[in-house]
N, C-alpha and C positions, 0 to 999 in steps of 0.2 A: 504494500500500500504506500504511496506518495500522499505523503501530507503537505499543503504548501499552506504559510502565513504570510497573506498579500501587506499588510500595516502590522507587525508586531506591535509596531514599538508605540500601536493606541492601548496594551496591555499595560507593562511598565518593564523596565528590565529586573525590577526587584522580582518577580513574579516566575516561580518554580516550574515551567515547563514540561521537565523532565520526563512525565509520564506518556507523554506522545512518543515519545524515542521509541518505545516499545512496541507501538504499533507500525514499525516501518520506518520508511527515510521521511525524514523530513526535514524540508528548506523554509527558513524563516525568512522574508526579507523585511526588514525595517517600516519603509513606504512605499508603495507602487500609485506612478500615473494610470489611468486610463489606457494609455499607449503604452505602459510596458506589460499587462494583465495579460492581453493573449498569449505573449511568448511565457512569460513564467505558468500560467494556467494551462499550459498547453497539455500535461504529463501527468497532471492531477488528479487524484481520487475525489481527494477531500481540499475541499478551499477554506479556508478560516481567516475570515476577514470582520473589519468594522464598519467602515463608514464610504468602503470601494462600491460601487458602482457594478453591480453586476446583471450582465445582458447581454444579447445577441450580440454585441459590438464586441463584448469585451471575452465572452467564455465559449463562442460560438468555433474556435476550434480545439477546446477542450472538450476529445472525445472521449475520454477515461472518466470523465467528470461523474460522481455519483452522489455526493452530497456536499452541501455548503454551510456552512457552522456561523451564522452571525455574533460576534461577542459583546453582544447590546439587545434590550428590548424590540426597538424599533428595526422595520425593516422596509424602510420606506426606497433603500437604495438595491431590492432587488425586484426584479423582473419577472413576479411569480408567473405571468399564464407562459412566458418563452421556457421559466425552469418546468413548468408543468408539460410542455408541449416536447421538453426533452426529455421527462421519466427523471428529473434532477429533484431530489430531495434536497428540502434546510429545514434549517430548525434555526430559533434564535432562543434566548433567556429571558424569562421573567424574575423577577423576585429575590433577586440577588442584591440588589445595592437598599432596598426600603429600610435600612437602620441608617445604613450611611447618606442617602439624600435628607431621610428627616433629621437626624445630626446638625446636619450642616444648615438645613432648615434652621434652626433655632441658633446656631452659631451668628448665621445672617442678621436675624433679628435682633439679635441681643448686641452688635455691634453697631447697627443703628439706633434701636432703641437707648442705650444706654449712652452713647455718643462716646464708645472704646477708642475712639483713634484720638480725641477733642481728649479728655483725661491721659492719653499715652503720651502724647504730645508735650501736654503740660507739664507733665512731671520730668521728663526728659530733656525738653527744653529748661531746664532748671526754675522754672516759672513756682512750683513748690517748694524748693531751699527757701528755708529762712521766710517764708510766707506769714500772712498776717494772723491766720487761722489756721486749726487744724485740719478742715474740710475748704471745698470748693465751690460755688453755687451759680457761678457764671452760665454753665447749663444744664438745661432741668430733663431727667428723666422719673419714667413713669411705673407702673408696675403691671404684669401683666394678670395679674390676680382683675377680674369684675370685666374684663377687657371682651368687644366678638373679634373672635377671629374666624374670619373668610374664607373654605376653603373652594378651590374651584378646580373639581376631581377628584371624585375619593373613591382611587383605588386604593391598593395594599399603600404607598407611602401617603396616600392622604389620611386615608386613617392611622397610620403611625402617628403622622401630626396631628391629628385629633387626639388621640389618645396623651399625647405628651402636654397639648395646652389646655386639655383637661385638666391635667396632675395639675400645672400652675395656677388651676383657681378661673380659665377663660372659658366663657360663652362660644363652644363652638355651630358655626351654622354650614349649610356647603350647600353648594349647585352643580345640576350636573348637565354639563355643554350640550350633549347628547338626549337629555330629555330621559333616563334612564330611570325604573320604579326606586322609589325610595328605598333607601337601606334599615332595616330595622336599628334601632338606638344611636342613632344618628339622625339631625333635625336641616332637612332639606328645603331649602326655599325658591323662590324668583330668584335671579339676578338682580335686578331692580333691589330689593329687598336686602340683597347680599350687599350690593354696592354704598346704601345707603347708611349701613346699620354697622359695618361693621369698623375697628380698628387696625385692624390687619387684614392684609388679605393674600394668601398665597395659593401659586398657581401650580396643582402636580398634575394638569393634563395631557394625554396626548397631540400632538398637530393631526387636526384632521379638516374637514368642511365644516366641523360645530365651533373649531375653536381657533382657525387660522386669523389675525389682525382681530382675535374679537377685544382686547384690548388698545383699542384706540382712543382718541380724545373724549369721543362723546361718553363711552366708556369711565373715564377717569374722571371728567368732570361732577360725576353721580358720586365719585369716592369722597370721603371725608376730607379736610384740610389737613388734617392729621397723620393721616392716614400711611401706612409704612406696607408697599404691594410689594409681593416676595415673585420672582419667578424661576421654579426650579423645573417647569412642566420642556416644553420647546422656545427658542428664542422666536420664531415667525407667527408665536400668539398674539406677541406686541407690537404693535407700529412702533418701532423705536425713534424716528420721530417724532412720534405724538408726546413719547415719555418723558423726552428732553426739555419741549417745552413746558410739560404740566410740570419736571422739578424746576424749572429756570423760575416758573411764572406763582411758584407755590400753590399749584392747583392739589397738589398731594404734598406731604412731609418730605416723605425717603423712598429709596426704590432700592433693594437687593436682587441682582440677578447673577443666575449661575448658567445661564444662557442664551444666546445671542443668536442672531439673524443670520451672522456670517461668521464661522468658527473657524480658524482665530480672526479674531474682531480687525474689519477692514480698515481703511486710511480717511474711509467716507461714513463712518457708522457716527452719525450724530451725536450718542451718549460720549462720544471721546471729549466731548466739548464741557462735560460737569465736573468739575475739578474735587466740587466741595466733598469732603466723604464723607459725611454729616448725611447728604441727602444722596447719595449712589455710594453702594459699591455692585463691584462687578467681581468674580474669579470665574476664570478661566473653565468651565464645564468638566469643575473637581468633586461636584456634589456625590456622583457615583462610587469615587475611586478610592478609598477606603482601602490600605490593604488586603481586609478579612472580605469585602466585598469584592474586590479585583481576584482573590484565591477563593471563592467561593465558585464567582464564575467561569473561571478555566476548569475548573472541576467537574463546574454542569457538563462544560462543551466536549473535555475528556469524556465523562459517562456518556453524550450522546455519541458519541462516534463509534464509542465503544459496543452500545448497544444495536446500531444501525446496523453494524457487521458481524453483532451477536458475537463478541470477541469478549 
């Protein structure tokens, strides 16, 4: 069996491998173009890729081709009726990172909420030596005890984050993009409703037709003044336009996202222009990566390969 990894290095190099050796040869490469996929696919049993491109263009002369392993939820970048129309199996992972996107969920928050970078700052800038008092009161945080928090998608990581700003004492409420029956012990409303009521509001959706730009202006302007919108769902939920200007113009408080329209964030992506970190931050689309989360899912994709060939 030929194993090929078209992008390893979207796994991480910390990340133990090893157990594919034993299913056969296998070539890792780093990154692959579009243009270099046919010639490295060519010889391939098994394709194990992330975020490559795969279709008639690119695997259509891979004739050994028998299964393809996404190492991500989404699978928006394959070509199912051409894999179908070739007898070509994939599989992709669910459920592997929902501790570590909700983690990082709250990490988000709490470093705008609390205004973590505005106190780091302070104290390091030596602005605390020698100060007039013992505490600092220049800016104010809140508590998230009595607070609604928004969620918009509750799958498995939406309801982690329910379940977690429950413990702190929050009014959790959620909507579901999709129009989807209510979830038992969980309090589902309008949008409208969502938008207007709550203090938080974070996004663990998928991108689809329910929820592509559906945060735009008009959108935002229903949100609170306050208001601190999380998005851990896909970066093409948000007009990132629209975002820019509703933090420039105080149309919302804060904005945490852990993803973006164009990954890695382009030369032209408007949020580059919010300096203040008070009111954005941004990382890099880390929410997933979690060690135990990254060795979680190399693990599903070993067990499915394994199982495909009954090995």
């Amino acid at each position: 069996m030929r194993i090929v990894f078209l992008d390893v290095k979207t796994i991480g190099d910390d990340i133990d491998l090893s157990g594919f050796d034993a299913l056969g040869e296998v070539v890792k490469y780093p990154f692959s173009t579009s243009a270099e996929v046919p010639e490295r696919a060519a010889n391939a049993d098994v394709l194990i890729v992330n975020k490559i491109q795969i279709n008639e263009q690119t695997i259509g002369q891979a004739e050994n081709l028998k299964l393809v392993c996404v190492t991500a939820t989404g699978t928006n970048n394959l070509d199912k009726d051409y894999l179908d129309r070739r007898g070509i199996a994939w599989r992709n992972v669910a459920g592997y990172s929902t501790e570590s996107v909700a983690q990082h969920t709250f990490a988000m928050l709490f470093y705008l909420l609390e205004k973590l970078r505005y106190y780091d700052d302070y104290v390091k800038e030596d602005r605390y030596t020698n100060d007039t008092i013992f505490t600092h009161f220049a800016e104010h945080f809140y508590e998230l005890k009595g607070k609604t928090w928004g969620i918009i998608g509750l799958g498995s990581i939406g309801r982690q984050v329910a379940g977690i700003a429950g413990a702190f004492g929050a009014r959790v409420i959620y909507v579901s993009p999709s129009h989807s029956a209510p979830q038992k012990g969980y309090h589902q409303v309008e949008l409208e409703t969502l938008l207007h009521e709550s203090d938080i509001i974070s996004v663990h959706a998928p991108l689809n037709e329910h929820t592509e730009n559906l945060i735009d202006m008009s959108v935002l302007k229903k949100m609170k003044r306050s208001c601190i919108f999380l998005n851990l769902g896909r970066g093409p939920i948000v007009v990132e336009s629209d975002l820019a200007d509703a933090l420039e113009e105080g149309i919302i408080a804060a904005a945490g996202l852990d993803v973006l329209c164009d990954e890695p964030m382009g030369d032209t992506c408007p949020l580059r222009r919010i300096k203040d970190s008070k009111k954005l931050l941004i990382t890099p689309h880390i929410a997933w990566a979690s060690v135990e989360a990254r060795t979680r899912l190399m693990a599903i994709v070993l067990g499915q390969v394994k199982e495909f060939f009954s090995l």
